[in-house]
MARLUM-961224 format. One record per residue: residue number from 1; residue in three letters; chain; x, y, z of N, C-alpha, C, O in turn. Coordinates in steps of 0.05 Angstrom, whole numbers, always signed. Layout:
REM MARLUM-961224
+-----+------+-----+--------+--------+--------+--------+--------+--------+--------+--------+--------+--------+--------+--------+
| seq | type | mol |    nc1 |    nc2 |    nc3 |   cac1 |   cac2 |   cac3 |    cc1 |    cc2 |    cc3 |    oc1 |    oc2 |    oc3 |
+-----+------+-----+--------+--------+--------+--------+--------+--------+--------+--------+--------+--------+--------+--------+
| NUM |  Ala |   A |      X |      Y |      Z |      X |      Y |      Z |      X |      Y |      Z |      X |      Y |      Z |
...
+-----+------+-----+--------+--------+--------+--------+--------+--------+--------+--------+--------+--------+--------+--------+
END
This chain:
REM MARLUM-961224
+-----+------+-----+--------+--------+--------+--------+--------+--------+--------+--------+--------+--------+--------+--------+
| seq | type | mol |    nc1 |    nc2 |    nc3 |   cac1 |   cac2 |   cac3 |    cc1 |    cc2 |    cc3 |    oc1 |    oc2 |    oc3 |
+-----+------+-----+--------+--------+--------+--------+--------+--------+--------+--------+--------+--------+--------+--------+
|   1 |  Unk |   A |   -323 |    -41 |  -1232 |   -303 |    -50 |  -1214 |   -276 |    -54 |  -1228 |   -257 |    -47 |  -1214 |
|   2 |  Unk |   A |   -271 |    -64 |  -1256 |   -247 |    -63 |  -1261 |   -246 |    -35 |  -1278 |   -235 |    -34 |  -1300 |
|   3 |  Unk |   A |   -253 |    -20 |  -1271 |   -242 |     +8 |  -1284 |   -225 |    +17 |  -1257 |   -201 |    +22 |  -1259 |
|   4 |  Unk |   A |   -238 |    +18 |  -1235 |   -227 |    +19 |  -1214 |   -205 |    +10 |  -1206 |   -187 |    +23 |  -1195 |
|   5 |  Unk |   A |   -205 |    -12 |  -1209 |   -172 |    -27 |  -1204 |   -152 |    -30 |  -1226 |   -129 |    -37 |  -1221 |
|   6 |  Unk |   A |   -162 |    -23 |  -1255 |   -145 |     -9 |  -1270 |   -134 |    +18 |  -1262 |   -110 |    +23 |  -1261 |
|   7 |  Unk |   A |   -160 |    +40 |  -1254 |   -147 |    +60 |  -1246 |   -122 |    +61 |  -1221 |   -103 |    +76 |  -1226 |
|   8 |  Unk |   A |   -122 |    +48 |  -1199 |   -105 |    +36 |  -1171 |    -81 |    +41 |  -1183 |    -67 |    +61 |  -1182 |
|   9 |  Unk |   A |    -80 |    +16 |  -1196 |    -57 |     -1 |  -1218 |    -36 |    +16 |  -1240 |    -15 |    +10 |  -1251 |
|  10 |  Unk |   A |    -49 |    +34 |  -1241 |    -38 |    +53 |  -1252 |    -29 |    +76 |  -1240 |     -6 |    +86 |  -1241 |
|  11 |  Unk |   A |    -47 |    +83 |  -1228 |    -43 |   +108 |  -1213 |    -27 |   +116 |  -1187 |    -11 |   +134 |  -1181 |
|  12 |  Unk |   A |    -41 |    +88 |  -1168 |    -34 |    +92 |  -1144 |     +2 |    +82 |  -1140 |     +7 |    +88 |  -1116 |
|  13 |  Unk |   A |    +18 |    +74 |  -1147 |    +45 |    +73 |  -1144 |    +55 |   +101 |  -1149 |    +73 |   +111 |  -1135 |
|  14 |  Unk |   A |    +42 |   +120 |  -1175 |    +49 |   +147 |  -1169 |    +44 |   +154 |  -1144 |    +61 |   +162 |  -1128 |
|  15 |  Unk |   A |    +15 |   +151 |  -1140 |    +18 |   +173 |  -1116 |    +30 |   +165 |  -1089 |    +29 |   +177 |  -1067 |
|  16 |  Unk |   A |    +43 |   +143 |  -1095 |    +56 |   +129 |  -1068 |    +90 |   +147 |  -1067 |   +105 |   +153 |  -1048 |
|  17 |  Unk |   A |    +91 |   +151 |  -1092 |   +114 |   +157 |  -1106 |   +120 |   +190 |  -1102 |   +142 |   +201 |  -1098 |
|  18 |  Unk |   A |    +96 |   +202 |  -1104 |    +84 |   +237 |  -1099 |    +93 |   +238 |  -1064 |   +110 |   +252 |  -1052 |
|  19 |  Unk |   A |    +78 |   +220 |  -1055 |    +82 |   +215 |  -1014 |   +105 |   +215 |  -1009 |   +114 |   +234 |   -997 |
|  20 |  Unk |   A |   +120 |   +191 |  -1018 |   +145 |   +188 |  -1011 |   +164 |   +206 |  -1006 |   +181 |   +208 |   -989 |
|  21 |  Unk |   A |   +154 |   +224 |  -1033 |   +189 |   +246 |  -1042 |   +176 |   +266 |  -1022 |   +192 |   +277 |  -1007 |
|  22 |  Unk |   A |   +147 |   +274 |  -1018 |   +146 |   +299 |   -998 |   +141 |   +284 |   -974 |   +117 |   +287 |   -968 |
|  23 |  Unk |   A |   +153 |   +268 |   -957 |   +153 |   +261 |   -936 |   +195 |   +253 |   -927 |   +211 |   +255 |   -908 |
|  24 |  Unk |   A |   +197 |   +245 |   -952 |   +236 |   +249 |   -946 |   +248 |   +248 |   -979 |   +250 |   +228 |   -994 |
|  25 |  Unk |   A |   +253 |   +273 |   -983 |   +260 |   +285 |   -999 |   +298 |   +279 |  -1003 |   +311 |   +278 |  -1024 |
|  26 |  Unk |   A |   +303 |   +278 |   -986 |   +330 |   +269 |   -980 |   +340 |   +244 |   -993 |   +358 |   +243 |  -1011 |
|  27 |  Unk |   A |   +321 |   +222 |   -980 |   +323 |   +196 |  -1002 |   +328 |   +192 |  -1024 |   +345 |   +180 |  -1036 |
|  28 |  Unk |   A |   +301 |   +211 |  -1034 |   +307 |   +205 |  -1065 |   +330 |   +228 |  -1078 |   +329 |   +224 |  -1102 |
|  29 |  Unk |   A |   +343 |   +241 |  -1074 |   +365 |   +257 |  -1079 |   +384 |   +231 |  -1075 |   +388 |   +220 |  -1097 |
|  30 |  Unk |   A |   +396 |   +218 |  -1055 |   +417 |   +199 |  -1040 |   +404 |   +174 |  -1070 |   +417 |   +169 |  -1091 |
|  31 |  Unk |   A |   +386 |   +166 |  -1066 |   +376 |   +143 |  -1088 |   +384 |   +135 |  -1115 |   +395 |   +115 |  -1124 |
|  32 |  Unk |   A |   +370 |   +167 |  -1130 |   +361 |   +175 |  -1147 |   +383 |   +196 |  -1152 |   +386 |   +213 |  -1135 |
|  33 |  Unk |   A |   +398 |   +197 |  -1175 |   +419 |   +224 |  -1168 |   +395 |   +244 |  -1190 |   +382 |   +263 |  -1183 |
|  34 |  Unk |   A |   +395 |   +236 |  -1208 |   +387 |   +261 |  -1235 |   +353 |   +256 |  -1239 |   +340 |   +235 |  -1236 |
|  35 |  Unk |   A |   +345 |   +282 |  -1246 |   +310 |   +289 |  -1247 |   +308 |   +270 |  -1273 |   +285 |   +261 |  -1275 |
|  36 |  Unk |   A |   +324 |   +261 |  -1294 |   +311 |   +247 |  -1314 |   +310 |   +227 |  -1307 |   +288 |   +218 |  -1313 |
|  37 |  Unk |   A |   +326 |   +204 |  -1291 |   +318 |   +175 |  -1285 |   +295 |   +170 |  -1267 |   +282 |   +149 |  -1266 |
|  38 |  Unk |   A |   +289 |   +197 |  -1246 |   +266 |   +199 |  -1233 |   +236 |   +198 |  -1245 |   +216 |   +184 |  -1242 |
|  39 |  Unk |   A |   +241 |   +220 |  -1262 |   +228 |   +228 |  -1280 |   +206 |   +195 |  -1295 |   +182 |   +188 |  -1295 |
|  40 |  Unk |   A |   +229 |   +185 |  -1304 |   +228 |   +161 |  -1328 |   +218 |   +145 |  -1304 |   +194 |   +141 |  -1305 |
|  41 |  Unk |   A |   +228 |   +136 |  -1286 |   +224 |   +122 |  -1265 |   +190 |   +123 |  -1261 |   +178 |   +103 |  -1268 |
|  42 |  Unk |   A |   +177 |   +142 |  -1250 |   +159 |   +157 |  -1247 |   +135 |   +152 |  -1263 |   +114 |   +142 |  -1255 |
|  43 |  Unk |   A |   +144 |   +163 |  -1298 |   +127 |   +149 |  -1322 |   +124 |   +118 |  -1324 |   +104 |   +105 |  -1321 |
|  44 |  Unk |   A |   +144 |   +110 |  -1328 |   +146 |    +81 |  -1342 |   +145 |    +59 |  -1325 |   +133 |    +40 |  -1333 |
|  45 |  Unk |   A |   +162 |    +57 |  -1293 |   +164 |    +47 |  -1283 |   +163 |    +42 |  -1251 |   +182 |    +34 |  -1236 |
|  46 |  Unk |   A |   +136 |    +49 |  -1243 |   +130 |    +60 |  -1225 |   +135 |    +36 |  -1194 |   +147 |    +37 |  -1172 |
|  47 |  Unk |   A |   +122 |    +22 |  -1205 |   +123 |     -7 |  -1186 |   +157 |     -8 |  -1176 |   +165 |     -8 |  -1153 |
|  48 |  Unk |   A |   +172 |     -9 |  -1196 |   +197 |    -23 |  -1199 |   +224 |     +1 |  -1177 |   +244 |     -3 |  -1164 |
|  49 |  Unk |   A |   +204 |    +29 |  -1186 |   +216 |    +58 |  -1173 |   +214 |    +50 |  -1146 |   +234 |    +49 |  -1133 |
|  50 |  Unk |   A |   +183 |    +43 |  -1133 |   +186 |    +41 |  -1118 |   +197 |    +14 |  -1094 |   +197 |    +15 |  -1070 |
|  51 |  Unk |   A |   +205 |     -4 |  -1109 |   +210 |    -31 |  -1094 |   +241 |    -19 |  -1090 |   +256 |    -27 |  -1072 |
|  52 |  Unk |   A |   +248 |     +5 |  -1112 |   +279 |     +7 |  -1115 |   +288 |    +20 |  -1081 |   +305 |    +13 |  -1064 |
|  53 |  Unk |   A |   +266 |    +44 |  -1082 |   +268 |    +59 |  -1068 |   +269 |    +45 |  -1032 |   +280 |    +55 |  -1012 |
|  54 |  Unk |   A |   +250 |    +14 |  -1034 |   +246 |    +13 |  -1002 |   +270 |    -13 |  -1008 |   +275 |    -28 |   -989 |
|  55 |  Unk |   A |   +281 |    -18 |  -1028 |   +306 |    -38 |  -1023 |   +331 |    -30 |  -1020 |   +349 |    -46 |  -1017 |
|  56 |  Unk |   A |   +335 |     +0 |  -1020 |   +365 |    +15 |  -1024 |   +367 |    +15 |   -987 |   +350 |    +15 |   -969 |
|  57 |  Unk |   A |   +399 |    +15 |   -988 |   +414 |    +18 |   -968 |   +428 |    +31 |   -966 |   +436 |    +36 |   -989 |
|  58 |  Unk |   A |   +445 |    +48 |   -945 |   +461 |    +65 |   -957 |   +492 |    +37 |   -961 |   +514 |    +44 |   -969 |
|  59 |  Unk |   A |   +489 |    +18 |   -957 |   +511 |     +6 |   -974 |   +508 |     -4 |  -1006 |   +524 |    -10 |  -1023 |
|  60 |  Unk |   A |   +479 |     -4 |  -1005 |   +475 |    -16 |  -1039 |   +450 |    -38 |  -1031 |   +441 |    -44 |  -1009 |
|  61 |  Unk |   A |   +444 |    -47 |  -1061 |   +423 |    -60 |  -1057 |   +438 |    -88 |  -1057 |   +453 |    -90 |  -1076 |
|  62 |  Unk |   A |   +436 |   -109 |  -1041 |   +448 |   -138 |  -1048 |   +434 |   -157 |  -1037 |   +421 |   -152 |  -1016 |
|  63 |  Unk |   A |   +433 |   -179 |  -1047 |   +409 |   -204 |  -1036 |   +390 |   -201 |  -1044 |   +388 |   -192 |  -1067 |
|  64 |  Unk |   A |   +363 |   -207 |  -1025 |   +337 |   -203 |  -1018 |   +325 |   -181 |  -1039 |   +307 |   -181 |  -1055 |
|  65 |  Unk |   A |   +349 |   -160 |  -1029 |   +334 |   -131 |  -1043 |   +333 |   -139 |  -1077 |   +314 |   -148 |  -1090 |
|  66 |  Unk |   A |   +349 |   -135 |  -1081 |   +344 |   -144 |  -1116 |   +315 |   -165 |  -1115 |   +294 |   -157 |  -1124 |
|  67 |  Unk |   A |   +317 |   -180 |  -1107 |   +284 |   -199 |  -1117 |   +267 |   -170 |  -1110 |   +262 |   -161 |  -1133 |
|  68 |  Unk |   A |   +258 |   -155 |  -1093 |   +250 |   -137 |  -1085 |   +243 |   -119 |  -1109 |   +221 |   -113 |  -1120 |
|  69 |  Unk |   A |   +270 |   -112 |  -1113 |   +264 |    -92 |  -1147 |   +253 |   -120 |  -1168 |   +235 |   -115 |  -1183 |
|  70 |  Unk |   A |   +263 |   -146 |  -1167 |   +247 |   -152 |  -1193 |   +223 |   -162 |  -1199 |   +213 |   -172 |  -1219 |
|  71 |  Unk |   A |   +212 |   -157 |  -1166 |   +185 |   -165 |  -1159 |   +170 |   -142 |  -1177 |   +156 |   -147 |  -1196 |
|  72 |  Unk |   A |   +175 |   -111 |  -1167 |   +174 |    -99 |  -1170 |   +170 |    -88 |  -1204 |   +150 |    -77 |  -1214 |
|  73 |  Unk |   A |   +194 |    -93 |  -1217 |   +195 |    -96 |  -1247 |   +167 |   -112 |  -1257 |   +149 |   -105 |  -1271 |
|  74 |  Unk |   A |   +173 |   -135 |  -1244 |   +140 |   -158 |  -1252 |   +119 |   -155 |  -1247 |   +101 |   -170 |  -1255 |
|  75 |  Unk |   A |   +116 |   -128 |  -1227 |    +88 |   -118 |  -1223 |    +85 |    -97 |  -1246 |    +63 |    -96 |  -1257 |
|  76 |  Unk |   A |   +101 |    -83 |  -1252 |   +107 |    -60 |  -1282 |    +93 |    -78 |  -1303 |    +70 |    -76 |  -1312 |
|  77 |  Unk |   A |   +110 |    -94 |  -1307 |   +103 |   -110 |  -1333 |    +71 |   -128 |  -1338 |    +55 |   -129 |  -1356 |
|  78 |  Unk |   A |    +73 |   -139 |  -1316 |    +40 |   -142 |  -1306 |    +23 |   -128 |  -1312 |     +5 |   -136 |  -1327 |
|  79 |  Unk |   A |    +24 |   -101 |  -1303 |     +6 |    -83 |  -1304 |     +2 |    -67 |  -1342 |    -18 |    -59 |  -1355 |
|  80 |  Unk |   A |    +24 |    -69 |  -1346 |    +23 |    -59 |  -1384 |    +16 |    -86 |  -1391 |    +13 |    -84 |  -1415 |
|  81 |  Unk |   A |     +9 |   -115 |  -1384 |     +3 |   -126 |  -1397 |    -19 |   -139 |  -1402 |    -25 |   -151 |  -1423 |
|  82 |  Unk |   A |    -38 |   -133 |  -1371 |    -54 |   -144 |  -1359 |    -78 |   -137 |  -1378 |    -93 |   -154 |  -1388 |
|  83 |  Unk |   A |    -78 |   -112 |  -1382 |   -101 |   -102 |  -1402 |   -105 |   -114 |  -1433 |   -127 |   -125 |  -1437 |
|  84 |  Unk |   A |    -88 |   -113 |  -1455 |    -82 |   -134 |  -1469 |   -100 |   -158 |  -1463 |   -124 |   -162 |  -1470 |
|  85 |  Unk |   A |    -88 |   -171 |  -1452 |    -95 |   -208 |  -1441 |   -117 |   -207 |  -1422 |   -126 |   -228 |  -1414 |
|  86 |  Unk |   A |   -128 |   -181 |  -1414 |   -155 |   -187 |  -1409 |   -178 |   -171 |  -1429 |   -194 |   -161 |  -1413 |
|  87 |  Unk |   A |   -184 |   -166 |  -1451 |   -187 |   -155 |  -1473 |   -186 |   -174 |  -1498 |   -202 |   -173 |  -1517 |
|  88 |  Unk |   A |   -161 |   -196 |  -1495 |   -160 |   -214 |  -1525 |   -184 |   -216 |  -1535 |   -190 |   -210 |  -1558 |
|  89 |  Unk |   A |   -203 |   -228 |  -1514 |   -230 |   -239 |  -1533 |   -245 |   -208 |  -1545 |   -268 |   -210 |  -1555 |
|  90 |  Unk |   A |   -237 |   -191 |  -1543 |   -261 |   -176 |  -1544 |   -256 |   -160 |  -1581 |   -271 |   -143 |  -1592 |
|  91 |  Unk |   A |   -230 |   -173 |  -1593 |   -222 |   -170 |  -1613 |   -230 |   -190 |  -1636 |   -222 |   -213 |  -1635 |
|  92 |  Unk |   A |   -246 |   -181 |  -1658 |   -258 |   -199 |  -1664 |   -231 |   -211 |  -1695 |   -221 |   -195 |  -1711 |
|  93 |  Unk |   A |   -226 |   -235 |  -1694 |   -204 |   -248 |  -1713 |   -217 |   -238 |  -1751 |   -240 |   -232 |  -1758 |
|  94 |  Unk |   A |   -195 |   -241 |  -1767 |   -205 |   -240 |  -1791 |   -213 |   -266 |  -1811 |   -215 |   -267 |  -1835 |
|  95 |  Unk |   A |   -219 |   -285 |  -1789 |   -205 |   -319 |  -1799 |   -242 |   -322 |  -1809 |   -250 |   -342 |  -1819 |
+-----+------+-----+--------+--------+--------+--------+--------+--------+--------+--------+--------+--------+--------+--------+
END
């Protein structure tokens, strides 16, 4: 069961991310201007890509939206961290 929801956690914001761009392709062009911040977006920061993506306006992101992306960021960071800190014990100390 937690291979499974490691796999989710990882994976599935890509493929939310794969949906998105072939369902409006437009967006992320208007969003997103260049293939490398997409790109990077994509690898590294997938959660955060996407909170970006459903908080943009075409006036900008302001208020609300920002917590949105840094919810978003905190689900990123969560997720690179979560494995770590659930793992500590399984490292045995040199003490």
């Amino acid at each position: 069961m937690c291979c499974l929801l490691t796999i989710l956690v990882f994976l599935g914001p890509r493929f939310a991310i794969i949906a998105w761009y072939l369902m409006d392709p437009g967006r992320f062009s208007m969003v997103i201007g260049s293939f490398l911040l997409s790109f990077l977006g994509f690898l590294f920061l997938p959660w955060t890509m996407l909170a970006y993506l459903a908080a943009w306006t075409p006036a900008g992101i302001a208020g609300f939206g920002w917590a949105i992306v840094g919810f978003g960021f905190l689900l990123d960071i969560t997720s690179y961290s979560g494995g770590g800190y659930g793992n500590r014990n399984r490292i045995r100390s040199r003490r």
